[in-house]
PyMOL Python script that loads the backbone (N, CA, C, O; Angstrom):
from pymol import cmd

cmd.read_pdbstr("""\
ATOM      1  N   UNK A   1       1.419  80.186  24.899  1.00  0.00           N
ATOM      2  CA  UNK A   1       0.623  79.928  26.069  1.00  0.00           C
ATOM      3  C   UNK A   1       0.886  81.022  27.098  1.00  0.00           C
ATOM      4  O   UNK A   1       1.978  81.579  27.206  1.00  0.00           O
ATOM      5  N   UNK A   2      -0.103  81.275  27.791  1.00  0.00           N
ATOM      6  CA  UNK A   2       0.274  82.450  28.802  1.00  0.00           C
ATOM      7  C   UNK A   2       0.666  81.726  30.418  1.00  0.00           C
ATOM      8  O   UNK A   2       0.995  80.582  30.731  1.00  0.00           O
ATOM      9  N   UNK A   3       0.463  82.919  31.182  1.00  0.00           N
ATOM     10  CA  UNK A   3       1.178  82.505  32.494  1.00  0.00           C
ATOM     11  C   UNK A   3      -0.049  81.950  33.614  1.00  0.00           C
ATOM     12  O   UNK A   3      -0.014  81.325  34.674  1.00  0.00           O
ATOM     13  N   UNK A   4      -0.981  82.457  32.884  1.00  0.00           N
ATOM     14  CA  UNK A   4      -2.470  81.419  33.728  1.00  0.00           C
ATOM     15  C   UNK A   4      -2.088  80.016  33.707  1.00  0.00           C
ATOM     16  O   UNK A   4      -1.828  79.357  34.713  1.00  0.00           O
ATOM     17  N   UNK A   5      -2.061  79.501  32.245  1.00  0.00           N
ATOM     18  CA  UNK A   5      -2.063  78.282  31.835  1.00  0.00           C
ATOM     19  C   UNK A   5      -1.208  77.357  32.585  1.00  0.00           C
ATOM     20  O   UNK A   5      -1.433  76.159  32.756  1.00  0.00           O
ATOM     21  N   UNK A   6       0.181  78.288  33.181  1.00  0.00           N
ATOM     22  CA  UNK A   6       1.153  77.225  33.259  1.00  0.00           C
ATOM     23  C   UNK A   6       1.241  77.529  34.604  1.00  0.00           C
ATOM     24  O   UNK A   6       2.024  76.844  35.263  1.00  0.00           O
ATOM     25  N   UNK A   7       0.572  78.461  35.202  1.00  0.00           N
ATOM     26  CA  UNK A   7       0.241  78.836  36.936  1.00  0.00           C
ATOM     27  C   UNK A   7      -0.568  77.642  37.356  1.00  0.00           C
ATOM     28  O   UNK A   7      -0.427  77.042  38.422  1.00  0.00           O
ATOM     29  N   UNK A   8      -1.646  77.289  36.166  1.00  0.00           N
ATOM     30  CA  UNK A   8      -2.317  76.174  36.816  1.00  0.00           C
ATOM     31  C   UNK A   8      -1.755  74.459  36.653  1.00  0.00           C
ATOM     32  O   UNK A   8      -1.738  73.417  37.309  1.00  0.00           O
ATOM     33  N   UNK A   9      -1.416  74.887  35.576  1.00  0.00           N
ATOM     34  CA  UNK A   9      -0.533  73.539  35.286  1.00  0.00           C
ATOM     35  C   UNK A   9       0.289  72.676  36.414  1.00  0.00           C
ATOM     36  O   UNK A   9       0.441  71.476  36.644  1.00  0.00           O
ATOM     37  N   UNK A  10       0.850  74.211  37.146  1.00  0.00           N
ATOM     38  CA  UNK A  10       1.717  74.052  38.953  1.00  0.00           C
ATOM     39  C   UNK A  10       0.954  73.994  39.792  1.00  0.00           C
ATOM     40  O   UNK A  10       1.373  73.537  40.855  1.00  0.00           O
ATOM     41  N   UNK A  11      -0.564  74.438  39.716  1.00  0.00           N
ATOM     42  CA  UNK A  11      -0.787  74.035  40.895  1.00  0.00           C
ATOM     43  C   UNK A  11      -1.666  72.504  40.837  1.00  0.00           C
ATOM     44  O   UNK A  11      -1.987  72.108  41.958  1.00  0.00           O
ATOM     45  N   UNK A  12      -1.948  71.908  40.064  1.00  0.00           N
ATOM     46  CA  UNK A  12      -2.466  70.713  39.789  1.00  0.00           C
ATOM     47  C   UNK A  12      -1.439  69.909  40.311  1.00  0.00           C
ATOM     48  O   UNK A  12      -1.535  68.983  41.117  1.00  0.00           O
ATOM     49  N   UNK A  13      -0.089  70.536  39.557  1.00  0.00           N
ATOM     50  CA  UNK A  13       1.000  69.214  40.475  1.00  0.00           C
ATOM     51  C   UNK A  13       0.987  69.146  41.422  1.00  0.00           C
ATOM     52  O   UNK A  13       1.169  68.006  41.847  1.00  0.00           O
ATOM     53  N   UNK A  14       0.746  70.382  42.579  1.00  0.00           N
ATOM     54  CA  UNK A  14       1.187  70.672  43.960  1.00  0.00           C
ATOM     55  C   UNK A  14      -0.083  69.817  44.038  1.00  0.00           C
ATOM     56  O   UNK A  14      -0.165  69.278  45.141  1.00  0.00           O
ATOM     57  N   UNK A  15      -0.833  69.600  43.430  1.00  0.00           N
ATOM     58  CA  UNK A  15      -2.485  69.108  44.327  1.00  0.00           C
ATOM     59  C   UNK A  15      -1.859  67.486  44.435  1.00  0.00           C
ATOM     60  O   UNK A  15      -1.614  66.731  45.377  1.00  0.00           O
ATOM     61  N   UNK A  16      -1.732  67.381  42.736  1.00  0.00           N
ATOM     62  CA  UNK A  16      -1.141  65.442  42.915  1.00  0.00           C
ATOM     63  C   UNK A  16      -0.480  65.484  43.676  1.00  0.00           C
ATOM     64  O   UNK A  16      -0.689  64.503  44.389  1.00  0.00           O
ATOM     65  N   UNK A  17       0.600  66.285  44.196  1.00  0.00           N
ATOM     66  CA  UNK A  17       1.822  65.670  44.905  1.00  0.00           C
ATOM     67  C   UNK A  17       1.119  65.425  46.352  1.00  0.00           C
ATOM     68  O   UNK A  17       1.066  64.383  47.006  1.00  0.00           O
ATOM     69  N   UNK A  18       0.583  66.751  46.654  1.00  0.00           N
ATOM     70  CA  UNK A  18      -0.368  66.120  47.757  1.00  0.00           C
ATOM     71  C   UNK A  18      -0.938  65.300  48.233  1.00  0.00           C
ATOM     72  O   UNK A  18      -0.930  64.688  49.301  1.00  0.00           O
ATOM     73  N   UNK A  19      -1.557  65.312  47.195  1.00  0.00           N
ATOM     74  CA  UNK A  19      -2.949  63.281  47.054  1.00  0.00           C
ATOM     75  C   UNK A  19      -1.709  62.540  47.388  1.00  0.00           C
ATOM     76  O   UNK A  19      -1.975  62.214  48.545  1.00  0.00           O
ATOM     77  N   UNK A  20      -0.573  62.075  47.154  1.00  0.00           N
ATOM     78  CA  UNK A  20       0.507  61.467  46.727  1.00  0.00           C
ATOM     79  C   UNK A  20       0.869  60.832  48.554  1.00  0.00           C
ATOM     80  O   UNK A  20       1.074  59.719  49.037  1.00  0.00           O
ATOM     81  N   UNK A  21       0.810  61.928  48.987  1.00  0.00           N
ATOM     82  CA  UNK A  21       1.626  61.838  50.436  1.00  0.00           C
ATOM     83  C   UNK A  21       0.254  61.837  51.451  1.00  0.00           C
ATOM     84  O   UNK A  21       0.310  61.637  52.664  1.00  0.00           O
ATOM     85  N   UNK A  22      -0.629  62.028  50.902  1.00  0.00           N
ATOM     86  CA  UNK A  22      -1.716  61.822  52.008  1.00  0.00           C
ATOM     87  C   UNK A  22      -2.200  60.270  52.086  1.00  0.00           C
ATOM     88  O   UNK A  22      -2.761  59.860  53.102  1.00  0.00           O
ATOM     89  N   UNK A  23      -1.969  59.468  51.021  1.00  0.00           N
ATOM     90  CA  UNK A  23      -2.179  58.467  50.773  1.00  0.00           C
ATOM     91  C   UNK A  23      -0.863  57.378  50.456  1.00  0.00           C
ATOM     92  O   UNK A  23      -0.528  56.603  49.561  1.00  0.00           O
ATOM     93  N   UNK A  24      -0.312  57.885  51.894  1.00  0.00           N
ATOM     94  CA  UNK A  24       1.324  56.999  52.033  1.00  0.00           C
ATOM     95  C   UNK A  24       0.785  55.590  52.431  1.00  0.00           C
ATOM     96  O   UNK A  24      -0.186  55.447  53.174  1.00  0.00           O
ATOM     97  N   UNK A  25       1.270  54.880  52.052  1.00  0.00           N
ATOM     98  CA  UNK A  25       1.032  53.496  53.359  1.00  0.00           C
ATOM     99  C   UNK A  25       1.738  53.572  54.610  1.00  0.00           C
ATOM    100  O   UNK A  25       2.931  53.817  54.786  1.00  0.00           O
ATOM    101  N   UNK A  26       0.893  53.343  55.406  1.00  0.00           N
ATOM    102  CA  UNK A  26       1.505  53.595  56.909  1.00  0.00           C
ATOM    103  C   UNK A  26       1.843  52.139  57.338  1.00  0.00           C
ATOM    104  O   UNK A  26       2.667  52.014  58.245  1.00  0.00           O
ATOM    105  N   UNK A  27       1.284  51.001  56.772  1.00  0.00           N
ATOM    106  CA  UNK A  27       1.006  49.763  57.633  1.00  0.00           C
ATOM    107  C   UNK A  27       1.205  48.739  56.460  1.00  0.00           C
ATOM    108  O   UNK A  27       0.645  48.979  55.391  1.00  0.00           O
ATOM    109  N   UNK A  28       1.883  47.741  56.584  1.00  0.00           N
ATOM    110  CA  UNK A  28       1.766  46.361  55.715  1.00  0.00           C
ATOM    111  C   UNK A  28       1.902  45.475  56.656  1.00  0.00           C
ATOM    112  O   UNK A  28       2.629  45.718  57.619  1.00  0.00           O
ATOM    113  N   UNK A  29       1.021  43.938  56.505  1.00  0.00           N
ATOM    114  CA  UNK A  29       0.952  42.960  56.937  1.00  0.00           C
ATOM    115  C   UNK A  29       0.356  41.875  56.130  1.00  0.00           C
ATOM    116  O   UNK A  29      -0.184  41.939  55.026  1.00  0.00           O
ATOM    117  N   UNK A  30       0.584  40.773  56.982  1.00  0.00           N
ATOM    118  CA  UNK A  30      -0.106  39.488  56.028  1.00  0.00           C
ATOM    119  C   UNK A  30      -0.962  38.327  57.080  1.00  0.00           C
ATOM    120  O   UNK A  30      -0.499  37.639  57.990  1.00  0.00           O
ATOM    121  N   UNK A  31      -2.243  38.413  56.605  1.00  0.00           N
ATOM    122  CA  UNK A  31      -2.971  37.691  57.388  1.00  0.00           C
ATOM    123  C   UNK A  31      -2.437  36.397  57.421  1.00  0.00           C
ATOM    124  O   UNK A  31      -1.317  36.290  56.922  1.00  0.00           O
ATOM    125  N   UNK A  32      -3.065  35.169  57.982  1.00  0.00           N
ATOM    126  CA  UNK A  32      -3.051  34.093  57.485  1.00  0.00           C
ATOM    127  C   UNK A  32      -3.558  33.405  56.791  1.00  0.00           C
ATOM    128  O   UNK A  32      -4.736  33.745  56.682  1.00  0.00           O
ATOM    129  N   UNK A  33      -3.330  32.581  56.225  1.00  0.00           N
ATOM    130  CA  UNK A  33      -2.986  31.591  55.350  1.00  0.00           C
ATOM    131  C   UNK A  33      -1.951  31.715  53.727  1.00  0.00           C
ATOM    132  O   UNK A  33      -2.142  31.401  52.552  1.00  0.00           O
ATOM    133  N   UNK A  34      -0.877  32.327  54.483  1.00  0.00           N
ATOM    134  CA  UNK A  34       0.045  32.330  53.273  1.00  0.00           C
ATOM    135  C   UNK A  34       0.506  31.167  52.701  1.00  0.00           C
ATOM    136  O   UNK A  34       0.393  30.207  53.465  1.00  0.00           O
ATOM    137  N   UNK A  35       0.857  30.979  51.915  1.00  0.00           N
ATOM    138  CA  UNK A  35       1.208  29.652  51.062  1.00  0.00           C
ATOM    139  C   UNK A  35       2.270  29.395  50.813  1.00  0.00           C
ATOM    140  O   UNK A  35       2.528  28.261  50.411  1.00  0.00           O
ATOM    141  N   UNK A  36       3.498  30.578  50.996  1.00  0.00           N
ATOM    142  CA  UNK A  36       4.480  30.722  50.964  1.00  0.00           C
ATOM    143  C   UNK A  36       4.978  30.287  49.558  1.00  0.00           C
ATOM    144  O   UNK A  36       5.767  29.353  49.413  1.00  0.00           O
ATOM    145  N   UNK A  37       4.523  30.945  48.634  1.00  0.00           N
ATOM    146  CA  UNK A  37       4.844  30.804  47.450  1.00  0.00           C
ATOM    147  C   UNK A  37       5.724  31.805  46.656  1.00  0.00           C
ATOM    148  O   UNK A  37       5.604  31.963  45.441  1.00  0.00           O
ATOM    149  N   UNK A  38       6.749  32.568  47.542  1.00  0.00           N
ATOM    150  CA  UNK A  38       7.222  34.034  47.327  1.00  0.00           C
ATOM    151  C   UNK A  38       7.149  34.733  46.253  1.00  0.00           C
ATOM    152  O   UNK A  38       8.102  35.027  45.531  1.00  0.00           O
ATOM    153  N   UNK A  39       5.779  35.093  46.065  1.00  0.00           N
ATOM    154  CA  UNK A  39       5.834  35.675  45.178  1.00  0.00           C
ATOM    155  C   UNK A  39       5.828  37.311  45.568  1.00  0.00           C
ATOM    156  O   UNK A  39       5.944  38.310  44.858  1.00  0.00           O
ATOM    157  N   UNK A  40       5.670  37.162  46.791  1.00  0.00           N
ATOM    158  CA  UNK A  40       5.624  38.738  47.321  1.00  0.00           C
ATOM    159  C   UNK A  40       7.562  39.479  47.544  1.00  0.00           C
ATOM    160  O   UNK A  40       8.101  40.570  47.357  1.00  0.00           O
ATOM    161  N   UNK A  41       7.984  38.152  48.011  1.00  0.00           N
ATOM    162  CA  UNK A  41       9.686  38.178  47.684  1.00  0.00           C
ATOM    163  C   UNK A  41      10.398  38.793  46.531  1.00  0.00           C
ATOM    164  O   UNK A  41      11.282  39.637  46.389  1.00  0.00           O
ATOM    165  N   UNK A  42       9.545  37.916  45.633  1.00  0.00           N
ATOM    166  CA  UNK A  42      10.020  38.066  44.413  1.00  0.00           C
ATOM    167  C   UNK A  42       9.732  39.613  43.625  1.00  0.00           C
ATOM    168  O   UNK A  42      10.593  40.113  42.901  1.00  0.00           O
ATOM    169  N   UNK A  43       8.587  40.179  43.847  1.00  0.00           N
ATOM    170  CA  UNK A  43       8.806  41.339  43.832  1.00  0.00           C
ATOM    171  C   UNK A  43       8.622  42.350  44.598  1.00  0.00           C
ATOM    172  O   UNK A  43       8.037  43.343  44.165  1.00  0.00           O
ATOM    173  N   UNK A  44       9.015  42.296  45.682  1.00  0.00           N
ATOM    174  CA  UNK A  44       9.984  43.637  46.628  1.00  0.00           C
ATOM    175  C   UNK A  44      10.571  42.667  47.962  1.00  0.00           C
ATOM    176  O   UNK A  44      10.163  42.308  49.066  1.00  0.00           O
ATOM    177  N   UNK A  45      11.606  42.523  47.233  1.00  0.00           N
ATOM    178  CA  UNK A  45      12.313  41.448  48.670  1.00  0.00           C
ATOM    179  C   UNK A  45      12.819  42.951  49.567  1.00  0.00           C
ATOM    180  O   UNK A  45      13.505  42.459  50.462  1.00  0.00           O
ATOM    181  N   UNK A  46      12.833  44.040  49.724  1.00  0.00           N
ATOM    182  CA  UNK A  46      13.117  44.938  50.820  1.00  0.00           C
ATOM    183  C   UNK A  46      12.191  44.545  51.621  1.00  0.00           C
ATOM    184  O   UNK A  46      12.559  44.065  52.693  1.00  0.00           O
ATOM    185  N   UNK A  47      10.572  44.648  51.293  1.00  0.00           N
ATOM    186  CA  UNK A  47       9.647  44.791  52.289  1.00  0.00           C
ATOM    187  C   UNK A  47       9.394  43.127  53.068  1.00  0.00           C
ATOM    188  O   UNK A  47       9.296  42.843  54.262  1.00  0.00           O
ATOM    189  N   UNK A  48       9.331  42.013  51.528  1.00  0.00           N
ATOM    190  CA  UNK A  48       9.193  41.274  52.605  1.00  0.00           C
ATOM    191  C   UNK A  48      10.121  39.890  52.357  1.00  0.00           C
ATOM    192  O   UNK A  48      10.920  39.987  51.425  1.00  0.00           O
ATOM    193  N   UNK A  49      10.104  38.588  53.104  1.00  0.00           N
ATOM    194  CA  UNK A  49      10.806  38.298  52.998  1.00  0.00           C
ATOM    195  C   UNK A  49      10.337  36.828  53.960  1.00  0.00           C
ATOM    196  O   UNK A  49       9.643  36.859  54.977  1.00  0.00           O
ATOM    197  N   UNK A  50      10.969  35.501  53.271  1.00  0.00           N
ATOM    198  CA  UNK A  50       9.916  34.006  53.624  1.00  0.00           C
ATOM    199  C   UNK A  50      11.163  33.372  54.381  1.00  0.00           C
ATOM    200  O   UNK A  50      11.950  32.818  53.614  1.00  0.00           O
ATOM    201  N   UNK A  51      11.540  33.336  55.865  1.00  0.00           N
ATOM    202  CA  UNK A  51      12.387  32.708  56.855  1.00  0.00           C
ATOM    203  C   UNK A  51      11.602  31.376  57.039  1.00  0.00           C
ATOM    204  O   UNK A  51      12.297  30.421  57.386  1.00  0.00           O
ATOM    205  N   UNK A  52      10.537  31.195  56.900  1.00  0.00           N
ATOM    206  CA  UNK A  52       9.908  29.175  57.696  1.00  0.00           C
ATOM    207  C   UNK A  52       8.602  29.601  56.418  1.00  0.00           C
ATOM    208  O   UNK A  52       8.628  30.425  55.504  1.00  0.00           O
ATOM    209  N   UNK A  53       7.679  28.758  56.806  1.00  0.00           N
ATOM    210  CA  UNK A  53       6.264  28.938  55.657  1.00  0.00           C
ATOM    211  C   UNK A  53       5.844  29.457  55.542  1.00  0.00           C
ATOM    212  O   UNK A  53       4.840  28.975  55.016  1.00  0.00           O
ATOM    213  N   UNK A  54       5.720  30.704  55.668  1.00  0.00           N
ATOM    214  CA  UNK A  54       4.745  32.103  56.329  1.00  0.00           C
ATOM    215  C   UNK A  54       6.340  32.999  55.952  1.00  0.00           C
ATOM    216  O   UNK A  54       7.529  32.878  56.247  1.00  0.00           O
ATOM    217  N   UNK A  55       5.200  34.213  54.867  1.00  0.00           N
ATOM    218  CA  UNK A  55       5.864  35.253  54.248  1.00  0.00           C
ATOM    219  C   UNK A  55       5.658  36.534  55.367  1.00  0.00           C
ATOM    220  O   UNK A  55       4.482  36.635  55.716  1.00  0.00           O
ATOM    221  N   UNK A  56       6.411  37.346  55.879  1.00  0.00           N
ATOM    222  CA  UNK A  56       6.552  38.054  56.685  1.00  0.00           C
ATOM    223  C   UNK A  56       6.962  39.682  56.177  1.00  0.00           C
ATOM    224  O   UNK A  56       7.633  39.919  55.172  1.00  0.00           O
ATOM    225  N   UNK A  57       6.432  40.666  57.055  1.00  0.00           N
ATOM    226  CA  UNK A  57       7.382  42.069  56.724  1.00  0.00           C
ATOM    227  C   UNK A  57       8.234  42.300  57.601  1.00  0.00           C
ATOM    228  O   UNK A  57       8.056  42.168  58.812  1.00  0.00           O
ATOM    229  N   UNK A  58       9.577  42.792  56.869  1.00  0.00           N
ATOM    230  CA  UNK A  58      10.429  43.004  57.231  1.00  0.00           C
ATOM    231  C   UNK A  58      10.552  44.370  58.414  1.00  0.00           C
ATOM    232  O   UNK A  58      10.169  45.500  58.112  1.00  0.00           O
ATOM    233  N   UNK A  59      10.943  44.147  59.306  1.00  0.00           N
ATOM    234  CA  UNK A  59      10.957  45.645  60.362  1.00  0.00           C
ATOM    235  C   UNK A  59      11.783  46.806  59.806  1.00  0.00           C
ATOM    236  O   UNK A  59      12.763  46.799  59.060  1.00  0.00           O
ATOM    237  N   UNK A  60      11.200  47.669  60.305  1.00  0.00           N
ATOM    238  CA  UNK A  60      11.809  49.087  60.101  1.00  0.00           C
ATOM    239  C   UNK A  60      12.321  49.681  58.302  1.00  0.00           C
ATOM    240  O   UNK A  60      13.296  50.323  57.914  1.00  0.00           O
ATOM    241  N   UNK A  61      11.265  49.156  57.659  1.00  0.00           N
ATOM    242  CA  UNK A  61      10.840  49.922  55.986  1.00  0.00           C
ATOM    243  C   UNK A  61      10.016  51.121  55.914  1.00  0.00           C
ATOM    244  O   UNK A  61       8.838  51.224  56.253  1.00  0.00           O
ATOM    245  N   UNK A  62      10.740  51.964  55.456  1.00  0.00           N
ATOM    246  CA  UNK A  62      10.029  52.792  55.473  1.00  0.00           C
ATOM    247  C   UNK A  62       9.384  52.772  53.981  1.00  0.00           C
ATOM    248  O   UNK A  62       9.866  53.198  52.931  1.00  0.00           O
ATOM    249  N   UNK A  63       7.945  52.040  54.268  1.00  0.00           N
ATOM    250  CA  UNK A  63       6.926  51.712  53.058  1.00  0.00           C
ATOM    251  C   UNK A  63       6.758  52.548  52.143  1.00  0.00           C
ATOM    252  O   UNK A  63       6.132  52.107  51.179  1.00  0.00           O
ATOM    253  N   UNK A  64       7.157  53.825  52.070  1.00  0.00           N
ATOM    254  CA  UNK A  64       6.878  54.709  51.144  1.00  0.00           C
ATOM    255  C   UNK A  64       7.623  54.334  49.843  1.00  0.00           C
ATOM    256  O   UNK A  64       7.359  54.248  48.644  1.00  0.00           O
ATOM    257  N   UNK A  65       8.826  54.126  50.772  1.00  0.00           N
ATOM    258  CA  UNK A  65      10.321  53.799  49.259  1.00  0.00           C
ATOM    259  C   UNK A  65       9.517  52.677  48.131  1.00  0.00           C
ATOM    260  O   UNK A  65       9.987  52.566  46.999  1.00  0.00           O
ATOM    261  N   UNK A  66       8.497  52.010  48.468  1.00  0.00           N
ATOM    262  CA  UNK A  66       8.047  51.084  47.962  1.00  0.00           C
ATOM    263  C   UNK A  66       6.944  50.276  47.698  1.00  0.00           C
ATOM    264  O   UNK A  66       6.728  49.079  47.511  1.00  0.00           O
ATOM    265  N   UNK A  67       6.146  51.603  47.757  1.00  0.00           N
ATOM    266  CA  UNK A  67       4.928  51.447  47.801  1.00  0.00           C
ATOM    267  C   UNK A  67       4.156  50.890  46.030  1.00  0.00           C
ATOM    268  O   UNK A  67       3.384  49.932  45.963  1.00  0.00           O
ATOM    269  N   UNK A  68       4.491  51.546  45.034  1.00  0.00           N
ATOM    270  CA  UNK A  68       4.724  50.730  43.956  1.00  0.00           C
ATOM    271  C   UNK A  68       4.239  49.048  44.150  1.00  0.00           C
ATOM    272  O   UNK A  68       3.229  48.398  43.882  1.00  0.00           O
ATOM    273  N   UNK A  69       5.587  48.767  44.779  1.00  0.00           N
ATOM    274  CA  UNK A  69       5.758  47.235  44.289  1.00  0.00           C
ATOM    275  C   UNK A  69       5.430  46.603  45.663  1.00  0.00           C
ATOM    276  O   UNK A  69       5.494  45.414  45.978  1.00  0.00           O
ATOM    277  N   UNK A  70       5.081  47.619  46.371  1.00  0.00           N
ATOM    278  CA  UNK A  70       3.926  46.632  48.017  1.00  0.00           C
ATOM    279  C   UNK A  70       2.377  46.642  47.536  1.00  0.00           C
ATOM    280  O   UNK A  70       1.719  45.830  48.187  1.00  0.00           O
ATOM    281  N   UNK A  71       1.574  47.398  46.501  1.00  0.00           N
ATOM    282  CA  UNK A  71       0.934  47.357  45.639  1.00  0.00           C
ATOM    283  C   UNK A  71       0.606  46.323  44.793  1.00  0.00           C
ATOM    284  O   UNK A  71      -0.538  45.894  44.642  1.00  0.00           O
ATOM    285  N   UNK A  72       1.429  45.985  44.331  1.00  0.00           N
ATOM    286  CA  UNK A  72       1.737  44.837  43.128  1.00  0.00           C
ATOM    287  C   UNK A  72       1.720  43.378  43.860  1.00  0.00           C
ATOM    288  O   UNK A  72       1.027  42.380  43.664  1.00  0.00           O
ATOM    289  N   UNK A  73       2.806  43.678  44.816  1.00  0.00           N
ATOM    290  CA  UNK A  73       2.497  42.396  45.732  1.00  0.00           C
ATOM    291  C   UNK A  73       1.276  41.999  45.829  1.00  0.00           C
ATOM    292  O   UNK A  73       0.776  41.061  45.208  1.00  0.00           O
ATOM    293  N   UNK A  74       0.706  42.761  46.681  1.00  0.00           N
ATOM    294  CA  UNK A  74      -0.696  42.733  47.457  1.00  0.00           C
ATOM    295  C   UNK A  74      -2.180  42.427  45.927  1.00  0.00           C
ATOM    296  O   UNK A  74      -3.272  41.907  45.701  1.00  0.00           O
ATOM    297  N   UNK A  75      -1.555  42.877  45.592  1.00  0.00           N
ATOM    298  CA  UNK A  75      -2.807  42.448  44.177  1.00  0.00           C
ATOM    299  C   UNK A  75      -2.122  41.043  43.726  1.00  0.00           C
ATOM    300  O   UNK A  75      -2.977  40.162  43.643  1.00  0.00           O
ATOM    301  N   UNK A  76      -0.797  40.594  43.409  1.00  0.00           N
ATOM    302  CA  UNK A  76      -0.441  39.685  43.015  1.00  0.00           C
ATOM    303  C   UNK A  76      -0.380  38.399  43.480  1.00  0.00           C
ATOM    304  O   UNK A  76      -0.041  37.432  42.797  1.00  0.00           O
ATOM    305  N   UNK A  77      -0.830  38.363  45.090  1.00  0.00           N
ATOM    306  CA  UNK A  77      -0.814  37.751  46.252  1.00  0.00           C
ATOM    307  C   UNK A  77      -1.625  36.352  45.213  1.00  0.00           C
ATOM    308  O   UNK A  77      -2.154  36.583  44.126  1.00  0.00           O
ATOM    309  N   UNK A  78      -1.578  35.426  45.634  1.00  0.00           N
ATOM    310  CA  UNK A  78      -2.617  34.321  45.106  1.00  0.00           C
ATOM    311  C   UNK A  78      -3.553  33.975  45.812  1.00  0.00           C
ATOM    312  O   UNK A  78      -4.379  33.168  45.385  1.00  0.00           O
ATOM    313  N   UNK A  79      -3.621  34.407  46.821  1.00  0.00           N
ATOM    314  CA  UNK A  79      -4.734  34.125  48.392  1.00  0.00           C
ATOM    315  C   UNK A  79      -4.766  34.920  49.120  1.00  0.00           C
ATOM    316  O   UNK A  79      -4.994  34.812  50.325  1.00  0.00           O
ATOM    317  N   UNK A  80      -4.402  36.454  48.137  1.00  0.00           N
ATOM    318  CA  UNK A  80      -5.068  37.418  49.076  1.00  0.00           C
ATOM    319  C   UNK A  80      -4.389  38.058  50.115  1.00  0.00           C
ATOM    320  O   UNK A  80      -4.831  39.191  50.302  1.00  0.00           O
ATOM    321  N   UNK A  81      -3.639  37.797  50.725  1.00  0.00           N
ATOM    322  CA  UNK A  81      -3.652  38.003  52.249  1.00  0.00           C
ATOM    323  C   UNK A  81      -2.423  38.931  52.869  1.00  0.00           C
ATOM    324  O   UNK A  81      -1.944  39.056  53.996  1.00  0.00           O
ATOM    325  N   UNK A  82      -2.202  39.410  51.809  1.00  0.00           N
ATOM    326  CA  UNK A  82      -0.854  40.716  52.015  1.00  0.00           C
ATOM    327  C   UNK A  82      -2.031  42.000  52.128  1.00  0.00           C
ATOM    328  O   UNK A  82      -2.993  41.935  51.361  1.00  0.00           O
ATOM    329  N   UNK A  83      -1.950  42.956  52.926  1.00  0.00           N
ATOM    330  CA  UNK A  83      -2.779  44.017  53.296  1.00  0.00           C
ATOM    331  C   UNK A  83      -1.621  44.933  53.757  1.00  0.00           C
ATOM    332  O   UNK A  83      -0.545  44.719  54.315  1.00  0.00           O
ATOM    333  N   UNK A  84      -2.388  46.259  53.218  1.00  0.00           N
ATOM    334  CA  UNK A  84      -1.774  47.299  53.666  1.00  0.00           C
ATOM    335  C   UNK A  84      -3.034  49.153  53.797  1.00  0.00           C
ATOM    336  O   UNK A  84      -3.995  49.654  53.214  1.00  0.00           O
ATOM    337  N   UNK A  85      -2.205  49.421  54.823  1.00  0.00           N
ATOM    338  CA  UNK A  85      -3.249  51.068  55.539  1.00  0.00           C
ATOM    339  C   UNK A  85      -2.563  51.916  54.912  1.00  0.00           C
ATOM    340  O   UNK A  85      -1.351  52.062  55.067  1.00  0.00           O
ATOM    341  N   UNK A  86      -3.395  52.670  54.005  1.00  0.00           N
ATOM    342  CA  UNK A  86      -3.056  53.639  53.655  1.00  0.00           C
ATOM    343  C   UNK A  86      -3.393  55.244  54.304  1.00  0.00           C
ATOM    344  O   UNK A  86      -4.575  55.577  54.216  1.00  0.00           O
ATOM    345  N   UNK A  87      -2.493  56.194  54.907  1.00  0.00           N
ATOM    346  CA  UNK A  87      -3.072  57.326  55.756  1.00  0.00           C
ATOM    347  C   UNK A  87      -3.959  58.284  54.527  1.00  0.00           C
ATOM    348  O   UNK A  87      -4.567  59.301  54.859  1.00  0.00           O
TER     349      UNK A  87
END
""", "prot")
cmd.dss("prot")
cmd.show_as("cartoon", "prot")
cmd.util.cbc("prot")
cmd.orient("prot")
């Protein structure tokens, strides 16, 4: 293979890595009507975390570490109502 091939190969990554960080989550929250069924606990108890009936985010996460499984949450939600801004 020559040195085109693998010049571009690097810059495709530099592009993903880009896409990557332009599309951080800046923001997580949870509307109401949680059900408090932790399932958002259950997978990423960093971000959030169920003190009374109502599942909450935790202050001062920096959402990136965990954006993955604030993802997963938020689709896994049963009613929806975990949201998050992506920049």
């Amino acid at each position: 293979m020559n040195i085109a091939y693998y010049d571009s190969l690097l810059t495709i990554s530099i592009i993903n890595h880009l896409k990557l960080k332009i599309m951080a989550i800046k923001k997580v929250w949870i509307e109401e009507g949680c059900t408090a069924c932790e399932v958002c606990v259950d997978i990423c108890p960093d971000v959030f975390d169920l003190p009374d009936d109502t599942a909450i985010v935790k202050d001062g996460v920096n959402f990136n570490d965990y954006e993955d499984d604030i993802k997963e949450a938020a689709e896994s939600c049963p009613v929806e109502v975990i949201k998050f801004e992506e920049e």
